[in-house]
C-alpha positions in Angstrom: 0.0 0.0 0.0 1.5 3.0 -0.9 2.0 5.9 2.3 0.2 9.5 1.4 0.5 12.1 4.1 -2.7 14.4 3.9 -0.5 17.3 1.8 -0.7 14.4 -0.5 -4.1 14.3 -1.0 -5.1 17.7 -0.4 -3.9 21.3 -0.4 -2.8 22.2 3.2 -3.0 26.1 3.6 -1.3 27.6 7.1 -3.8 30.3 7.1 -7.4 27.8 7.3 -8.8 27.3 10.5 -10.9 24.3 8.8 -10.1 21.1 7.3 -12.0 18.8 5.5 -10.6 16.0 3.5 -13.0 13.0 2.4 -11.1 9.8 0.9 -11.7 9.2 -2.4 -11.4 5.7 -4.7 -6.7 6.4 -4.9 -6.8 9.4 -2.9 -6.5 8.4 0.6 -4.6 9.4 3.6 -2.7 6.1 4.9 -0.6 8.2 7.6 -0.8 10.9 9.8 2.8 12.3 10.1 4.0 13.4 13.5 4.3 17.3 12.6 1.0 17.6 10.7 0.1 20.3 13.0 3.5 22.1 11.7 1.4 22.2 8.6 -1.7 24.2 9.8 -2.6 26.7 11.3 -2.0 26.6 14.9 -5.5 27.8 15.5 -7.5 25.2 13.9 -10.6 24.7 15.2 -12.2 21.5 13.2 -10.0 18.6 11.7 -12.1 15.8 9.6 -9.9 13.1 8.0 -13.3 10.7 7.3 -12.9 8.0 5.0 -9.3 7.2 4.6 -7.2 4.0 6.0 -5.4 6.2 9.0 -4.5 3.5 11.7 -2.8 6.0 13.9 -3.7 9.2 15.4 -0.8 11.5 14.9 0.8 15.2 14.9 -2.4 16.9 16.8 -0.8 17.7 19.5 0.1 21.4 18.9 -4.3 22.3 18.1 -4.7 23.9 21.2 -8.1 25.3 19.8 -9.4 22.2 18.1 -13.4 22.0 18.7 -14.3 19.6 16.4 -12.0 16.0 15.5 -13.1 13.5 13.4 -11.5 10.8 11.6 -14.6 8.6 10.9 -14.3 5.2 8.8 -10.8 5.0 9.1 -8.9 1.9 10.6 -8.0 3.6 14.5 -7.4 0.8 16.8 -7.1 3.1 19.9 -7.8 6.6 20.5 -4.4 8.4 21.6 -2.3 11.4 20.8 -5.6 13.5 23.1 -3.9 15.1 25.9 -3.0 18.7 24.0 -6.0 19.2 22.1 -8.6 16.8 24.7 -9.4 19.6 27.0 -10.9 21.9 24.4 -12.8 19.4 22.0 -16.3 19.8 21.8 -17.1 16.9 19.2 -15.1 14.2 18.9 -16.3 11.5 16.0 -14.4 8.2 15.5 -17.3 5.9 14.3 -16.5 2.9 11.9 -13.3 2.5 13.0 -11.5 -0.3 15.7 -11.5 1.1 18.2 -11.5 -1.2 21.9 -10.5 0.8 24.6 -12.7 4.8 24.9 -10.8 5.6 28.5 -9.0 8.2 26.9 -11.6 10.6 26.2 -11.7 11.1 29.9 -9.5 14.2 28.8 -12.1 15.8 26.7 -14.0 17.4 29.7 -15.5 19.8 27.3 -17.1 17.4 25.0 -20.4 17.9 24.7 -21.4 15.0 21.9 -19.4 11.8 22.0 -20.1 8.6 19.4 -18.7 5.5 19.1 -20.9 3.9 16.3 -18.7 1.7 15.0 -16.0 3.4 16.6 -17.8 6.7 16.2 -16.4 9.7 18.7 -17.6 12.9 18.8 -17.3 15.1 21.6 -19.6 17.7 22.9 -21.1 14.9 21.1 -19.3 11.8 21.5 -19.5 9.0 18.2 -17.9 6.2 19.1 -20.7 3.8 17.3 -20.1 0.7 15.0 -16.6 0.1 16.9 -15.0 -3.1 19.5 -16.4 -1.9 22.4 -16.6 -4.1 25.2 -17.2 -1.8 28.3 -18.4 1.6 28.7 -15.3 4.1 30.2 -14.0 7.1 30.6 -16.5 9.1 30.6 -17.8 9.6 34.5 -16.0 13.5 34.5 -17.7 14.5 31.0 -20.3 16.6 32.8 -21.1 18.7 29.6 -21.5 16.0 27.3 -25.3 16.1 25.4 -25.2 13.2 23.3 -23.3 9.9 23.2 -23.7 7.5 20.7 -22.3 3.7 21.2 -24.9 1.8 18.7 -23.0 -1.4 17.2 -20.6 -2.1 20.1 -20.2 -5.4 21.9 -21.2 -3.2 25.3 -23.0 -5.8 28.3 -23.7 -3.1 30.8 -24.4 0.5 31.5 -21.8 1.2 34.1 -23.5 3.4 37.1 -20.1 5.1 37.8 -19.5 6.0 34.1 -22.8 7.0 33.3 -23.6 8.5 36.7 -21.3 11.8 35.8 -23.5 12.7 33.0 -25.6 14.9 34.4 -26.4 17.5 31.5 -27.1 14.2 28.6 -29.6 14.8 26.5 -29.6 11.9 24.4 -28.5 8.4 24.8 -27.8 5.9 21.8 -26.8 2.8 22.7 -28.4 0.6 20.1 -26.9 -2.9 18.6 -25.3 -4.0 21.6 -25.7 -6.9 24.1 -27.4 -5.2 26.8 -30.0 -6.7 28.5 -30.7 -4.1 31.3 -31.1 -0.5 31.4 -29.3 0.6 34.7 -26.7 3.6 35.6 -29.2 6.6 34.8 -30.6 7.6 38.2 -28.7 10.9 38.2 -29.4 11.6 34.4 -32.4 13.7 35.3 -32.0 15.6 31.8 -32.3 12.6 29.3 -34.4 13.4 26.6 -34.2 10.6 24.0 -32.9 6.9 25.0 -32.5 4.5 22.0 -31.8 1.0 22.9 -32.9 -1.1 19.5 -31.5 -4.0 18.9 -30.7 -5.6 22.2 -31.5 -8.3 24.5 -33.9 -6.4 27.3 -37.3 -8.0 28.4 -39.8 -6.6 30.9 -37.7 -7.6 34.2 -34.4 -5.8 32.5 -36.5 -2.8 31.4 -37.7 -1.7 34.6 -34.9 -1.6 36.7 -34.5 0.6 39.8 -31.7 2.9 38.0 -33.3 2.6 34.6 -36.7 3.2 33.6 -38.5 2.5 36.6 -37.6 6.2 37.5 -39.8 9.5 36.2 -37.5 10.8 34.3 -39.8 13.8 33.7 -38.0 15.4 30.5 -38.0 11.8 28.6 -40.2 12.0 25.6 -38.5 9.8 22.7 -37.6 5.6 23.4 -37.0 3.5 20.7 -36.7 -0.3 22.2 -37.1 -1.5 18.9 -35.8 -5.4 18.1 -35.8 -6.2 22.0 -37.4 -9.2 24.1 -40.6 -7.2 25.8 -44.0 -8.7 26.5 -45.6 -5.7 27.5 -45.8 -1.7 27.3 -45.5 -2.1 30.9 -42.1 -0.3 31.7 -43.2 3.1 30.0 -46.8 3.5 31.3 -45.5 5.8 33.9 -43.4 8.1 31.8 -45.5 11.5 31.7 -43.4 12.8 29.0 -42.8 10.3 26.3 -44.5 11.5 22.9 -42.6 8.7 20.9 -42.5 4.9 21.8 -41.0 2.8 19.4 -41.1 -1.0 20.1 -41.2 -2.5 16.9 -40.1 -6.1 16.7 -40.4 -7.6 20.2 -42.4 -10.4 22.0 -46.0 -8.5 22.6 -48.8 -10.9 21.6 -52.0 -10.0 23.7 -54.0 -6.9 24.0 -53.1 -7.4 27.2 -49.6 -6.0 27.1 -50.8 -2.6 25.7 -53.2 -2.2 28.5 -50.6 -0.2 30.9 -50.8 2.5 27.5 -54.5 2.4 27.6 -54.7 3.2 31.4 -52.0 5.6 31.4 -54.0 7.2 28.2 -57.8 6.6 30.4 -55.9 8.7 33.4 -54.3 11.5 31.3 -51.2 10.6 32.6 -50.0 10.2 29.3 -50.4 11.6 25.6 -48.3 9.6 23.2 -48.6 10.9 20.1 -46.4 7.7 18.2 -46.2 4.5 18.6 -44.7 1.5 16.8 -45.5 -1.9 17.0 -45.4 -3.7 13.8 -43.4 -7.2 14.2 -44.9 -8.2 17.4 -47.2 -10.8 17.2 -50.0 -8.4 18.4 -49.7 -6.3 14.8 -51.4 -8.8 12.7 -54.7 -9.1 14.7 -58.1 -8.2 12.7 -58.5 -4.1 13.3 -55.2 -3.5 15.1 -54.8 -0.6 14.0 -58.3 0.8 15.2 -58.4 -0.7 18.5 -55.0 1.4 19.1 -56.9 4.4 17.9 -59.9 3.9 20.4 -57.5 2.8 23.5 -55.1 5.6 23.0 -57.3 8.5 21.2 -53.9 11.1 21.7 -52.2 9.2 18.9 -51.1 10.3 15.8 -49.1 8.2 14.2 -49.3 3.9 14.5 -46.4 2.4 13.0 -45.3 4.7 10.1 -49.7 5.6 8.6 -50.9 8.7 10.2 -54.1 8.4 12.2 -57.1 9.1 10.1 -54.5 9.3 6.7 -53.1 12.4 5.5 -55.7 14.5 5.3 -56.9 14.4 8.9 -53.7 15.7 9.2 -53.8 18.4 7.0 -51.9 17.3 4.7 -53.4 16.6 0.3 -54.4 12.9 -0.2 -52.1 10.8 -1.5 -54.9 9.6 -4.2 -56.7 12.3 -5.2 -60.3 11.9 -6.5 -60.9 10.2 -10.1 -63.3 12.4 -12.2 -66.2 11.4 -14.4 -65.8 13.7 -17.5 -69.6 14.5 -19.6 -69.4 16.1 -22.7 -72.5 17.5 -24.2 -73.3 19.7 -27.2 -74.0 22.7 -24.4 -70.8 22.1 -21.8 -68.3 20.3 -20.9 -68.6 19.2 -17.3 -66.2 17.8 -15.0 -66.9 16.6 -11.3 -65.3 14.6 -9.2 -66.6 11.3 -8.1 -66.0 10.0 -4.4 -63.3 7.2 -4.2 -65.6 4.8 -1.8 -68.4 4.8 -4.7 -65.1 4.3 -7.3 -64.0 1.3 -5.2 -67.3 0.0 -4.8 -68.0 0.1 -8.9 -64.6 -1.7 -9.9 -65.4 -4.7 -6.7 -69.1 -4.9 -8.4 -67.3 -5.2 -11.6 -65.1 -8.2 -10.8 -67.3 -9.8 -8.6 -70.0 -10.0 -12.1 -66.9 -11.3 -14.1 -66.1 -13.7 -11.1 -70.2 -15.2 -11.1 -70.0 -15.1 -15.2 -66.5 -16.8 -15.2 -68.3 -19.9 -12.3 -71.4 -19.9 -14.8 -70.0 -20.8 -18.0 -67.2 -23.3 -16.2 -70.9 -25.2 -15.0 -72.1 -25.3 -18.1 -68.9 -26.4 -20.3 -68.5 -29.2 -17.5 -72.8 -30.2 -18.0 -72.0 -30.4 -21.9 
């Protein structure tokens, strides 16, 4: 593989306080070299390197100003080379890479997003999705972080200690792991979305004393899509969700959605969505309109409005056929209602079906 430096595959100005370089197919960055930051401006404030084949984070350690690092979809096995420019990050995004060790982002005290999708870090939003995650670290003195993402790790268990620290977190993603209960959040009083799809929690793991069996009173979006429940049980006390997603789990009866019902009875409660095509439940005669009736502050049932599009507001996504008469006077066009449309055609091929049965009797008589 041949080595290209970033001044290989892009112009390097010193006067930029911005870089961007996306890999392209022969024009990607295979090494960092250790005085990169020789290079640039000494004030640089955002560094993106996504895309390239960069195993090794290198020559950043005279960006005393960076806010923003990413080097998403490279081939980082471990996050290093944070100490100079940690403190001051704000986003720090290393998804789709390696990566099996996130302790060192205990530097970036300032982050306020952090992912690690895939080895997705962003700070100040942390991305540290789709990487080798095992464990959750480094993260208990973030106290400014807003948004963590850690979907598509091989993560077990939400660590109190690391998780307890995050007392300003907005939004939680923790998706595609092999967690099987929610736990560590009783301090995170801010939490506003909490996605979990795609793991391995039932009822018992759902409603745990430090997970959602608290208020959590600013908590309006869960998506516990692709999970093990039974029942809508572990969110019929949460005041403030507006959006449930729990598409693909175990909930066969009517009676798992009674805690919603109740909750909606008591005006506790005012979901607006809900999702929960792929349970067994979904493919009941009228499912959709018992939902409707036992939860009348819905909007939206799987991904079909309530009432379609135009109790919504919104123009029909099949507008009206007309019925066109010419006569020597006028020309007169008016439209005729779908139901009486859709009634004609059935009458139509139900006539053709009793025609078609007649003359099969008859050739099978001669």
């Amino acid at each position: 593989m041949p080595i290209r430096y970033p001044e290989d595959v892009a112009d390097i100005f010193p006067d930029e306080v911005e870089i961007y370089i996306v890999g392209t197919a022969g024009q990607k960055i295979t090494v960092m070299n250790d005085d990169f930051y020789k290079q640039c401006n000494p004030n640089l404030e955002r560094l993106v390197l996504r895309s390239h084949l960069i195993q090794h984070i290198k020559g950043i350690q005279g960006f005393t100003k960076l806010e923003l690092l990413e080097l998403y979809d490279n081939q980082l096995q471990e996050l290093n080379c944070l100490e100079v420019p940690g403190p001051n990050l704000r986003v720090l995004d290393m998804s789709y890479n390696a990566i099996r060790d996130m302790s060192p982002v205990n530097v970036c005290v300032n982050l306020t997003e952090l992912c690690k999708k895939k080895n997705h870090i962003s700070i100040s939003v942390e991305h540290l999705a789709n990487n080798k995650l095992k464990q959750i670290s480094g993260l208990r003195g973030l106290t400014n972080l807003k948004k963590i993402d850690l979907g598509a790790n091989r993560i077990r268990v939400m660590d109190e200690e690391e998780l307890g620290g995050l007392i300003n977190l907005e939004e939680l993603w923790i998706g595609k792991n092999k967690i099987e209960k929610i736990q560590g959040l009783d301090k995170v009083e801010t939490l506003e979305e909490l996605f979990l799809a795609h793991n391995g929690i039932d009822d018992e793991g759902a409603t745990q004393p430090t997970g959602l069996a608290l208020k959590f009173t600013n908590l309006n979006v869960i998506d516990m899509s692709r999970n093990r429940l039974t029942s809508t049980a572990p969110f019929a006390h949460l005041e403030a969700v507006e959006e449930l997603w729990l598409s693909g789990n175990q909930i066969a009866t009517w009676e798992g959605v009674e805690p919603l019902k109740e909750s909606a009875s008591a005006g506790t409660q005012s979901l607006e969505t809900l999702y929960l095509e792929y349970n067994p439940l979904a493919s009941e005669f009228e499912y959709r309109k018992k939902l409707a009736e036992w939860i009348p502050s819905l909007s939206q049932i799987d991904a079909t409005l309530v009432g379609g599009l135009a109790a919504h507001g919104l123009p029909s996504a099949m507008p009206a056929p007309m019925n066109t008469t010419n006569t020597t006077t006028k020309q007169a066009t008016t439209p005729v209602p779908l139901e009486a449309e859709m009634r004609g055609l059935q009458d139509t091929v139900v006539k053709k079906a009793q025609e078609e049965t007649k003359a099969a009797k008859k050739q099978q008589q001669s």
